[in-house]
C-alpha positions in Angstrom: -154.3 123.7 198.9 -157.3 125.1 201.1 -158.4 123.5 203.9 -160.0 120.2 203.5 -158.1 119.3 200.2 -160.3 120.6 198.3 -159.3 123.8 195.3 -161.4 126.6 194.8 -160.8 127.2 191.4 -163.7 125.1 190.6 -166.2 127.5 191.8 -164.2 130.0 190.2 -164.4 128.6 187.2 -168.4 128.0 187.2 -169.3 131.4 188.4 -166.9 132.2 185.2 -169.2 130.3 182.9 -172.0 131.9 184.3 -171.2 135.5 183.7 -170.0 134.8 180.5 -173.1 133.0 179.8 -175.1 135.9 181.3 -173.0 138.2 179.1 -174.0 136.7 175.9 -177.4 136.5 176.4 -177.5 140.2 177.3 -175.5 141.2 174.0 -177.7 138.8 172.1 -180.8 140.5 173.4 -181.6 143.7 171.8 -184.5 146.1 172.8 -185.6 147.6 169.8 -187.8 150.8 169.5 -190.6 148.8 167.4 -191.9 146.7 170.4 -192.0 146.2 174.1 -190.0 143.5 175.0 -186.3 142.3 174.3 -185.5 140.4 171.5 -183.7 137.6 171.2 -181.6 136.3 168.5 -182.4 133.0 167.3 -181.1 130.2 164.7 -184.9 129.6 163.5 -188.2 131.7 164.1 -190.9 129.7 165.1 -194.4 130.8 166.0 -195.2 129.4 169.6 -199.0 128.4 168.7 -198.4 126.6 165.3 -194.9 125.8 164.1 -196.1 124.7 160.6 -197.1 128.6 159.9 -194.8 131.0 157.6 -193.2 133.1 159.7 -193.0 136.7 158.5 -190.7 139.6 159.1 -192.8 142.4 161.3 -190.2 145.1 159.9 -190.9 144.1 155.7 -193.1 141.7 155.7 -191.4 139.1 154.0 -190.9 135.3 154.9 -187.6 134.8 157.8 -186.2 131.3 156.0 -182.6 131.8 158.4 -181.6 133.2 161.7 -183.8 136.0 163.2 -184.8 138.5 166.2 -187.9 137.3 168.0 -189.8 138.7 171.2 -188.2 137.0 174.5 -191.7 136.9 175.8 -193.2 134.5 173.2 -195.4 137.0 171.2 -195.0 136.3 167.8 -193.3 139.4 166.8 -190.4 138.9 164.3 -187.3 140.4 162.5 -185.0 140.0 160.3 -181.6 140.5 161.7 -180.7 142.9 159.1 -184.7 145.0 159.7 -183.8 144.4 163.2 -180.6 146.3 163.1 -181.4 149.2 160.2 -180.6 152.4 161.4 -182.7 155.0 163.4 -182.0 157.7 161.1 -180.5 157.9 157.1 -178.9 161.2 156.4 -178.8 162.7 152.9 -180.6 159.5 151.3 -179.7 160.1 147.2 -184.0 160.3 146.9 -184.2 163.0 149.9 -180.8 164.3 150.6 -182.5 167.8 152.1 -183.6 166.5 155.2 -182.9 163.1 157.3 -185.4 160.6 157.1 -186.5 158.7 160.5 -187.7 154.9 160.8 -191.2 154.1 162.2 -192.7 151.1 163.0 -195.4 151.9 160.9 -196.3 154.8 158.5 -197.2 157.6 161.4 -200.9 158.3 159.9 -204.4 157.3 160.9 -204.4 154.8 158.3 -201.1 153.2 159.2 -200.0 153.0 155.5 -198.5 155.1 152.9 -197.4 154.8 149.1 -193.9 154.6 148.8 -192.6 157.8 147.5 -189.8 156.0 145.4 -191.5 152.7 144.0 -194.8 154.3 144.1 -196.0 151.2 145.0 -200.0 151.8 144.8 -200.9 148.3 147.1 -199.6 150.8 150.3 -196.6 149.7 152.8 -197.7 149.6 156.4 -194.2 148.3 157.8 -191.1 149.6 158.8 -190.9 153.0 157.2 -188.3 155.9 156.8 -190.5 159.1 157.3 -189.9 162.7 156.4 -192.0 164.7 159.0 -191.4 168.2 157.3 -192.5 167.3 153.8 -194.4 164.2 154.5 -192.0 161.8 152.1 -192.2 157.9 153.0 -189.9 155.3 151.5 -190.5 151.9 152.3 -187.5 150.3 154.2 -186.8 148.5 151.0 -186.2 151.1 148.4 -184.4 153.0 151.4 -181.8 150.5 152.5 -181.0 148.8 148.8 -177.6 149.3 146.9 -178.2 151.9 144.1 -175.8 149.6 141.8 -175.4 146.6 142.1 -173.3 143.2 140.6 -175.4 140.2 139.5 -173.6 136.7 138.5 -176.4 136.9 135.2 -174.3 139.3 133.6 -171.4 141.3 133.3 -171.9 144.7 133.7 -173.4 146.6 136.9 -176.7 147.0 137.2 -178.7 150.0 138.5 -181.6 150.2 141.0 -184.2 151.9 139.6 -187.1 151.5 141.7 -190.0 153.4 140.3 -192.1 150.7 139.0 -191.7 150.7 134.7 -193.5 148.5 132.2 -191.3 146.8 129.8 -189.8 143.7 128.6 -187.5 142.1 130.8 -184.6 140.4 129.4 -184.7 137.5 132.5 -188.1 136.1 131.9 -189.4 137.5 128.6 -192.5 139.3 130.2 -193.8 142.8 129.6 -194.8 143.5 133.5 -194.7 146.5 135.3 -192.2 146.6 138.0 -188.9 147.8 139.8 -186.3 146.8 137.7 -182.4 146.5 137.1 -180.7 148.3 134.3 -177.8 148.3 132.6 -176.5 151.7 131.8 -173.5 150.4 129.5 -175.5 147.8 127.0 -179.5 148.1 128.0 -180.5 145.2 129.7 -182.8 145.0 132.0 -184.6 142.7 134.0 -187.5 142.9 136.6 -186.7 142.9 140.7 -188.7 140.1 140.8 -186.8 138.4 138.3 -183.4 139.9 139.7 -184.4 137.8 143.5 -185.3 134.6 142.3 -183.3 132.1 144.4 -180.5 129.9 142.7 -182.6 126.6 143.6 -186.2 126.1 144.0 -188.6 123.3 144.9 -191.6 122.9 142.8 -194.8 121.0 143.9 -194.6 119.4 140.0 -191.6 118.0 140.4 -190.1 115.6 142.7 -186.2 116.9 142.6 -184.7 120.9 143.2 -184.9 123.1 140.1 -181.5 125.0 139.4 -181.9 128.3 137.7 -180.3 128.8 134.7 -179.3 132.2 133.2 -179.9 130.4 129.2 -181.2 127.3 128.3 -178.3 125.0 128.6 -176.5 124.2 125.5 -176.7 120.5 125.5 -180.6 121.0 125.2 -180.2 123.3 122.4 -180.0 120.8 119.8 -183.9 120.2 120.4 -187.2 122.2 121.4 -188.0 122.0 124.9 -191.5 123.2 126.6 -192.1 124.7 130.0 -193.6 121.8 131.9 -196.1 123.9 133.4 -197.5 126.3 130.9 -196.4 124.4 127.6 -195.2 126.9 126.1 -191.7 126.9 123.6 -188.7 127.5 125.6 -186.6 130.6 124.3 -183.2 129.6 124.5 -181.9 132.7 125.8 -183.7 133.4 128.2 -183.9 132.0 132.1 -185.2 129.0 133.1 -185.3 126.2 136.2 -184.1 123.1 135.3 -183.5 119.6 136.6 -181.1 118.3 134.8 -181.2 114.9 135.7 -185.2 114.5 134.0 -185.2 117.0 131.8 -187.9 119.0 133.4 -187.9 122.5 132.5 -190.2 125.6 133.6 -190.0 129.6 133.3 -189.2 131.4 136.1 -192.4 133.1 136.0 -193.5 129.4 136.0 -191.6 128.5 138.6 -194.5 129.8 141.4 -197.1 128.1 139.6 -198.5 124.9 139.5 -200.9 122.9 137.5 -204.4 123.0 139.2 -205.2 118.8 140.3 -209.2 118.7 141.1 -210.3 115.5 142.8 -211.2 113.2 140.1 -215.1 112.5 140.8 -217.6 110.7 138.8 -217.1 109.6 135.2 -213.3 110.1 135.3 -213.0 108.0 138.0 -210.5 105.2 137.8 -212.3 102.4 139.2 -215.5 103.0 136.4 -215.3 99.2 135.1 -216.6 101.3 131.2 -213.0 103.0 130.8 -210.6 100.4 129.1 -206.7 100.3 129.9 -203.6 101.1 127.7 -201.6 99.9 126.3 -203.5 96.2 126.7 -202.2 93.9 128.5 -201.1 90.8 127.3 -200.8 89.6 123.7 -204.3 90.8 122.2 -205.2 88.6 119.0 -205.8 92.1 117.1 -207.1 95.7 119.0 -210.9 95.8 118.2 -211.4 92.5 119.6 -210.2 94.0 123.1 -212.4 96.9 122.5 -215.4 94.5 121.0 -215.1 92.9 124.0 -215.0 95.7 126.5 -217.9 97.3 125.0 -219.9 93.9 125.2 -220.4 94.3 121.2 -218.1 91.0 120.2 -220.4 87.8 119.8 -218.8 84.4 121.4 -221.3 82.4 119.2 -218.6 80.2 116.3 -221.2 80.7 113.3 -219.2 78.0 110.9 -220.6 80.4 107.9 -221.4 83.6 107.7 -223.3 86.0 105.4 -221.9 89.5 105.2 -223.4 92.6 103.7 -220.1 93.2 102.5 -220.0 90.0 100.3 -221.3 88.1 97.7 -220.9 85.2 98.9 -221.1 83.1 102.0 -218.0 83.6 104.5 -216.9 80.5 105.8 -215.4 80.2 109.5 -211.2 79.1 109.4 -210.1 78.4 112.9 -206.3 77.6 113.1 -206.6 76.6 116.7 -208.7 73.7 116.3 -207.2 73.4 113.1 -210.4 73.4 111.2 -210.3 74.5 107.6 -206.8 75.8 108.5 -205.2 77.5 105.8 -202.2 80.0 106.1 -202.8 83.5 106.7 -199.7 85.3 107.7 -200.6 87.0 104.1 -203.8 87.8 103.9 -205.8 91.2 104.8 -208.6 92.2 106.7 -211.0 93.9 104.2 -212.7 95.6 107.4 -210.0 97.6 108.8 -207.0 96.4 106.1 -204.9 94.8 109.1 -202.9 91.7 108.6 -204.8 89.2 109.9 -203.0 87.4 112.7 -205.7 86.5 114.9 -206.8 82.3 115.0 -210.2 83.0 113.9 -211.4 84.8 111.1 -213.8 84.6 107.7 -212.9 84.2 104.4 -214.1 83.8 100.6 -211.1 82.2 99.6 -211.9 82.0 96.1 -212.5 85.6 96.2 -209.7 86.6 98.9 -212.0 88.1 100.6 -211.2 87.7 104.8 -212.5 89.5 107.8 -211.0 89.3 111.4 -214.0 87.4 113.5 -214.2 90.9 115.2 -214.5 93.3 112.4 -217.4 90.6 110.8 -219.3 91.4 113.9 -219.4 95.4 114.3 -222.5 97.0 114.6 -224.1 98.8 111.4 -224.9 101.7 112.9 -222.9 103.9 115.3 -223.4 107.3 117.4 -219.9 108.8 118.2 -219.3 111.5 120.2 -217.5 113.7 118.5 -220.2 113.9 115.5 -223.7 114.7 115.7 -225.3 112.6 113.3 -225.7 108.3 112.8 -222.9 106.9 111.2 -223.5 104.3 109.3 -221.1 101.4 108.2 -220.1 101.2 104.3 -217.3 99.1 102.0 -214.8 100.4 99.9 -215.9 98.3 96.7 -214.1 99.8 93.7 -210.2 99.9 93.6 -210.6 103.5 93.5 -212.7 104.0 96.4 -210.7 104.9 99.4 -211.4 107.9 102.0 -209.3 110.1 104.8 -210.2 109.1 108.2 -211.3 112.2 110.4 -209.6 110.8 113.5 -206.6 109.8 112.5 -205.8 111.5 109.1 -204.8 108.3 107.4 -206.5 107.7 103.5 -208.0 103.8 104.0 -210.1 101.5 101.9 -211.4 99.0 104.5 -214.6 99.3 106.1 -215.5 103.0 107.1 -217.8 104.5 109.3 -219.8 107.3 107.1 -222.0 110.2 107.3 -223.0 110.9 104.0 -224.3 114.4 104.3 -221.3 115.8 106.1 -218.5 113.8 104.2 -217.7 112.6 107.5 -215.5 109.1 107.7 -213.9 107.1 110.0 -212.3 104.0 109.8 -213.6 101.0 112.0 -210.6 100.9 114.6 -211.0 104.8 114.9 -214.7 105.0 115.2 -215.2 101.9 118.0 -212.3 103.0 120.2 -213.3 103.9 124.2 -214.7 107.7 125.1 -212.9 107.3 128.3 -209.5 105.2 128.4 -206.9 105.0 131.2 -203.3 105.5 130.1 -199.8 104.3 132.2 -198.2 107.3 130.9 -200.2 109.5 132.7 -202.1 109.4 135.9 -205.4 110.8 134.7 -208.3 109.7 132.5 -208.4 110.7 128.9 -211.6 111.9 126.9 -211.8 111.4 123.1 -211.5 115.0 121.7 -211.9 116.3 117.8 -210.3 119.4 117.0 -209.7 121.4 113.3 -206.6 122.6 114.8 -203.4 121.5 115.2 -202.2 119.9 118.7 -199.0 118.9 119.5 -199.0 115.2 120.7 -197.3 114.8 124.1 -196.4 111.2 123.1 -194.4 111.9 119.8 -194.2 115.8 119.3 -196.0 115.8 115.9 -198.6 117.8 114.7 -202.1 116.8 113.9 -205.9 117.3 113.2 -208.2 114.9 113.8 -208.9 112.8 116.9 -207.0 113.3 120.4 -206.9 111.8 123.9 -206.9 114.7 126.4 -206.5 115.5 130.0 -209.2 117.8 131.2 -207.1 118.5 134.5 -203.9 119.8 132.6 -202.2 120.3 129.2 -202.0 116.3 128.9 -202.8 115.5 124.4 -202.1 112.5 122.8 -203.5 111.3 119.0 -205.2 108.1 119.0 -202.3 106.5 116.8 -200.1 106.8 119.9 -202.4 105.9 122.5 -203.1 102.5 121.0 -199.2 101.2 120.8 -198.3 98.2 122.0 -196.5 97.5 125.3 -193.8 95.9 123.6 -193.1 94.8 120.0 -191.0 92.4 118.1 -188.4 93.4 115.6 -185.8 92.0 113.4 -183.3 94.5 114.7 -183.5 93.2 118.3 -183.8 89.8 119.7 -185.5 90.5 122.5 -188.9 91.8 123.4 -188.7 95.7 122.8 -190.9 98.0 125.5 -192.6 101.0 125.2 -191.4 103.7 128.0 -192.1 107.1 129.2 -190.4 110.1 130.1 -188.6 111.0 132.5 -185.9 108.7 131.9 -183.8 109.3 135.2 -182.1 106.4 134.8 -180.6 106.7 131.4 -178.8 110.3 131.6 -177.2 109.7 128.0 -179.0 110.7 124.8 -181.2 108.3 122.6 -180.3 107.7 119.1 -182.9 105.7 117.4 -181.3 102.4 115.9 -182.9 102.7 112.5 -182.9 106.2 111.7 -179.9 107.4 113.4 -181.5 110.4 114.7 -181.4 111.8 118.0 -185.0 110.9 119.7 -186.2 114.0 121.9 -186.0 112.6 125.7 -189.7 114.2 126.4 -191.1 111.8 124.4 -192.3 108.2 123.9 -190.0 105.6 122.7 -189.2 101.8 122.8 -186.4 100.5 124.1 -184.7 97.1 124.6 -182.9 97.1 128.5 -181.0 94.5 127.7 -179.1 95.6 124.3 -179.6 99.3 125.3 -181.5 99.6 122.2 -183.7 102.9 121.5 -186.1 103.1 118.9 -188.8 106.3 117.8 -192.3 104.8 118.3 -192.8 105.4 114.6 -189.9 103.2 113.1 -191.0 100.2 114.7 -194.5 100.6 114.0 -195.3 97.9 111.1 -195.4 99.8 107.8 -199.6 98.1 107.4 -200.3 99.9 110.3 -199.2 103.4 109.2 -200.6 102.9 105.5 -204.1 101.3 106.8 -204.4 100.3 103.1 -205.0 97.2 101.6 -202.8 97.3 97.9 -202.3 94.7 94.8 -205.4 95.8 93.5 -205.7 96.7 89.8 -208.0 98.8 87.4 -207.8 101.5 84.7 -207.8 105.7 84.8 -207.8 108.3 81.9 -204.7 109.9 82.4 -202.3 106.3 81.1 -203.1 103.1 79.0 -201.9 101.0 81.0 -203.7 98.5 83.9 -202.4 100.2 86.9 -201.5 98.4 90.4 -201.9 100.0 93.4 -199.0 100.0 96.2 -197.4 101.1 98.9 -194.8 103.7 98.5 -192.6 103.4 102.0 -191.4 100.2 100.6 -189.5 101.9 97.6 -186.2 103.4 99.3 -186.4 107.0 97.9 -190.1 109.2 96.9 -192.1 108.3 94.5 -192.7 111.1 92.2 -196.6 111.8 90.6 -196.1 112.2 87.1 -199.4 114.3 87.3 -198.5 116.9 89.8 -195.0 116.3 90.7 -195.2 115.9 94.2 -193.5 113.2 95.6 -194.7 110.3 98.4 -193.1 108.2 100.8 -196.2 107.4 103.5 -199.3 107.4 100.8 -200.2 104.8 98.5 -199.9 105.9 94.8 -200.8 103.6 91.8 -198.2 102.2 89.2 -197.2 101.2 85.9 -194.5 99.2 86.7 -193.4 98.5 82.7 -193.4 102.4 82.3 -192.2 103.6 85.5 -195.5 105.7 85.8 -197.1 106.6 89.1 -199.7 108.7 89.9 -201.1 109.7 94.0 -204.3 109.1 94.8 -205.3 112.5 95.0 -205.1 113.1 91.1 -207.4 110.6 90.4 -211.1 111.9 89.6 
């Protein structure tokens, strides 16, 4: 005990802590030929003026994402630890064994560059360089320090460096680039650098969860085609992709650094234009071109009791089930405009003729500009059981009203013809444009192909046909008892597959279906769709042709449980009306009728 009670091991022990404090710092700092001050190693590189700023390696130039060597007296200068500690000198490097090569700081000519003599990399290095001073050869630190063969986790063989830059196509991303590359000497493959260092995980500015990259399309998505998410394009399923699993989002890797281009959204595409109209409608809409009658300011509130119509003989008389005036039933009866099921509580009608029209499809204008035609449209009536024409927006054949320009054979059918230039869709945060295309576009919504009419994004790859963008936000159906909604992709929260209730087949998770929460329930857009919607034709007409004897009846086909077979050109229908002898078993499609 020294005097005063008090140990001295105490001090000891500090001054202890101290030099072995003072100890590390000093083997942590290195001084390093490249620059003037010590550098100190460090868990993360930060730039003293801004710490948001990528900080880059001064040795190669590339990003420092971990632990690195920076300048003790806060000048921004950076290393790697592994540029930091390369060594001074390489002796009998496999590209120059003759003579040692030396590292610079920076190629040792008046320009401060050179061109690799290895990857003969023509954009010049001006970083940490190996330099042969008696036959001026340069390698950049990167071809000079990497493993001649190497082991990658993609595949089974080794792989050799081969780093003079070759054009051909690698077997990672599909892509006939010119670049150092990977090769297998025992079966051929090969595979780009860049493709060789892409990171396991990645974060892309699309997408809200981490990518995992994936050496082949996984094999539980192989049952159904999958599209890059950024480009479009088919997904090869042998080839590597970035994934998340969990929504089904998929990109190439030479995707993966690109991102789809988002322009403010100015003037006419603006969201808050009161002219663009919202889908799908909200509420329980008496029939669709009432909404859009209305939003256009075309529909007329006026109740005119009786009505006469250039489309009929005689007077239309008003039937109005809610104020239960002339009510009569009319869960059967058909819309002569747009040959619709009239469901709506006011409408005209001829009784004695059956001949009814929705309030709203009395009231259309006769004439009409559209935008994706240059000249008037004018309206017309299918009059004769045989008259009946294919809609140039949506591709369906229809015998209601039709918007027609006689010179061009140009027809479309009322619904198609008054629907919005600009609408606003919940599946997708942008406005859509009414397009008309002769090719065929892949709909986003249901992954079939048409010609005709389409809703597209003009910011990115967004296409949907205008049968899709006018569903309903939720449906009725006998196989459910509940209200059945439409819904969107990604479904995040329902990792299983969908298999559609009626059909049985697997619906593709990228695209559009219905689905009751409650039941679990999944249905494909297209079997719950009401069979008068997809045949947009009214039937149970009759009349006579050439080719049979008989008074002939048209109908629909899709309510027969196997094709109908033309007994004129053998080709068989399950969508199309066709007409029919019923007695003789005779039917005949529309289109071999002169």
């Amino acid at each position: 005990m020294s005097r005063g009670g008090r140990s001295p091991y105490p001090l000891c022990l500090s001054l202890t802590q101290k030099l072995r404090s003072l100890l590390c710092i000093i083997k942590m700092a290195l001084d390093h030929f490249s620059h003037d001050h010590p550098l100190m190693l460090v868990d993360e590189a930060r730039k003293e003026d801004d710490d948001k700023d990528e900080v880059v390696c001064n040795g190669c130039h590339k990003p420092i994402l971990d632990s690195a060597y920076t300048c003790s007296s806060k000048c921004n200068y950076f290393l790697h630890e592994k540029c930091a500690r390369l060594p001074k000198e390489i002796l009998h490097h496999p590209k120059h064994p003759e003579h040692p090569l030396t590292l610079f700081s920076h190629p040792p000519y008046w320009s401060s560059q050179c061109i690799c003599n290895v990857c003969h990399d023509m954009d010049g290095w001006s970083w940490f360089t190996y330099h042969c001073s008696l036959c001026e050869f340069d390698i950049d630190m990167i071809c000079a320090t990497e493993e001649r063969v190497v082991e990658h986790e993609s595949h089974p063989h080794p792989l050799t460096v081969l780093s003079r830059k070759a054009s051909f196509k690698c077997d990672a991303c599909r892509m006939k680039n010119e670049d150092s590359s990977y090769f297998c000497n025992t079966c051929g493959f090969w595979i780009h650098k860049s493709c060789y260092s892409s990171p396991n995980t990645f974060k892309h500015g699309d997408h809200d969860h981490p990518l995992q990259l994936n050496y082949f399309l996984p094999y539980n998505n192989r049952r159904l085609e999958y599209n890059c998410d950024v480009c479009q394009e088919k997904l090869h399923p042998n080839y590597w992709v970035y994934n998340c699993e969990k929504c089904r989002y998929f990109v190439h890797i030479k995707c993966a650094t690109s991102e789809r281009k988002r322009p403010e959204i100015t003037g006419e595409e603006s969201f808050d234009d009161p002219n663009i109209m919202n889908f799908p409608i909200v509420g329980e809409p008496t029939d669709l071109l009432a909404d859009i009658l209305n939003k256009l300011n075309l529909g007329d509130d006026e109740r005119v009791t009786e009505l006469v119509h250039f489309s009929h003989n005689h007077p239309l008389s008003l039937f109005d089930n809610q104020n239960n005036n002339n009510q009569m039933p009319n869960d059967k009866i058909v819309c002569q405009g747009c040959a619709q099921p009239i469901a709506s509580v006011s409408f005209y009608g001829c009784p004695q003729c059956n001949f009814f029209l929705h309030k709203s499809c009395a009231e259309i204008p006769r004439e009409l500009h559209h935008p994706c035609h240059d000249h008037q449209l004018k309206l017309r009536t299918c009059s004769h059981f045989l008259d009946w024409f294919y809609c140039r927006s949506c591709n369906r054949v229809s015998n209601g009203f039709a918007y027609t320009c006689e010179k061009c054979n140009f027809h479309l059918d009322i619904v198609c013809a008054l629907l919005p230039v600009i609408i606003k869709h919940e599946a997708h945060e942008h406005p859509l444009k009414v397009r008309s295309t002769d090719d065929c576009f892949e709909c986003n919504a249901c992954d079939k192909c048409y010609r005709g009419f389409m809703y597209g994004c003009e910011i990115c790859h967004f296409r949907i046909d205008t049968w899709c963008a006018t569903l309903k936000r939720s449906v009725k159906h006998d196989w459910d008892r509940h209200d059945i909604t439409l819904r969107y992709p990604p479904y995040s929260d329902h990792p299983d597959d969908f298999y559609c209730e009626i059909c049985e087949e697997e619906i593709h998770p990228k695209f559009w279906l219905y689905h009751c929460g409650l039941c679990d329930q999944p249905f494909h857009t297209e079997c719950l769709r009401p069979y008068y919607e997809v045949a947009n034709f009214i039937v149970g007409s009759t009349g006579n042709v050439d080719i049979h004897p008989h008074t002939l009846t048209l109908i629909h086909t899709f309510k027969k449980k196997k094709s109908t077979i033309c007994q004129s050109c053998d080709g068989a229908e399950r969508l199309y009306p066709m007409l029919e002898c019923a007695p003789c078993d005779f039917h005949l499609c529309i289109d071999c009728i002169e």
